[in-house]
C-alpha positions in Angstrom: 23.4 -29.3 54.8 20.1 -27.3 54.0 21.7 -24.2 54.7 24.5 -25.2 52.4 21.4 -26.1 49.8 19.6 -22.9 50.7 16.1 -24.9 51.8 16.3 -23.2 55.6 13.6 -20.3 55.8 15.7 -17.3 54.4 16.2 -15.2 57.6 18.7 -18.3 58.5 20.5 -18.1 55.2 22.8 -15.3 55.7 23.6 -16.5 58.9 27.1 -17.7 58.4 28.5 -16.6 55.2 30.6 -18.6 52.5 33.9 -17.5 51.5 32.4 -16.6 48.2 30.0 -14.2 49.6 32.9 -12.3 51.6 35.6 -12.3 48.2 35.2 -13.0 44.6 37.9 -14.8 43.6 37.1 -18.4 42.5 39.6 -19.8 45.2 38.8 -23.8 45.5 37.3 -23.3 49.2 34.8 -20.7 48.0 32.0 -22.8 48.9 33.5 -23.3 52.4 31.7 -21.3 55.4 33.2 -18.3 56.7 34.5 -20.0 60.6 34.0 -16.4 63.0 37.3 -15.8 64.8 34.2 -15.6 68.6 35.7 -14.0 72.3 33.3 -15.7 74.0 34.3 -19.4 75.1 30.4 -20.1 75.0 29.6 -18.6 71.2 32.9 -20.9 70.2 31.6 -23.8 71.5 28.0 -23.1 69.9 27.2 -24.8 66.3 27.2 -21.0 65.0 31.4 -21.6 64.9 31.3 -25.3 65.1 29.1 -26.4 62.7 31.4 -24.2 59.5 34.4 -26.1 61.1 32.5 -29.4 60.7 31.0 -29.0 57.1 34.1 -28.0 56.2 35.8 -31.2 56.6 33.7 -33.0 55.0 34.9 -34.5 51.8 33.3 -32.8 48.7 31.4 -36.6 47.8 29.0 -35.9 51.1 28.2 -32.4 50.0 26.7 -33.4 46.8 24.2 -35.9 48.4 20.9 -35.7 48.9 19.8 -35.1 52.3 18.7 -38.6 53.4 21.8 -40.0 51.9 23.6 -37.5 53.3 22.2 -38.0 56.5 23.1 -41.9 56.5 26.5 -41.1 55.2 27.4 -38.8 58.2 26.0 -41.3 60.6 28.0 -43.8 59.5 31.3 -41.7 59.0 30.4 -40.7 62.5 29.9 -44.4 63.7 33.1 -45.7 62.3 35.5 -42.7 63.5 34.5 -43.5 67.4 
């Protein structure tokens, strides 16, 4: 979420890309993250390639909370799932 905001210190922001930042065509997943296509087993299972697979599922009415309601939101969505 705050990286998607751009609030993290800005070393961290051009950590994982957006599919904007790679191509400019306004496609309707250009606010998506990049997912790196990772060799190693343990850098696929780290949240540098899981956590663009997660945000990316997320319907588009999370992403436009703010963070505490966002934060409740996930929790529940994560509660009710399992």
């Amino acid at each position: 979420y705050k990286l998607q905001m751009g609030i993290l210190p800005s070393p961290l922001l051009s950590l994982i890309p957006t599919n904007q930042d790679i191509h400019e065509l306004n496609t309707r997943n250009k606010e998506n993250f990049v997912v790196g296509n990772y060799k190693n087993h343990i850098v696929q299972q780290s949240l540098l390639s899981e956590g663009p697979k997660l945000w990316n599922k997320l319907p588009k009415t999370m992403k436009s909370l703010s963070y505490k309601s966002f934060c409740k939101k996930l929790k529940m969505t994560y509660i009710n799932t399992h």
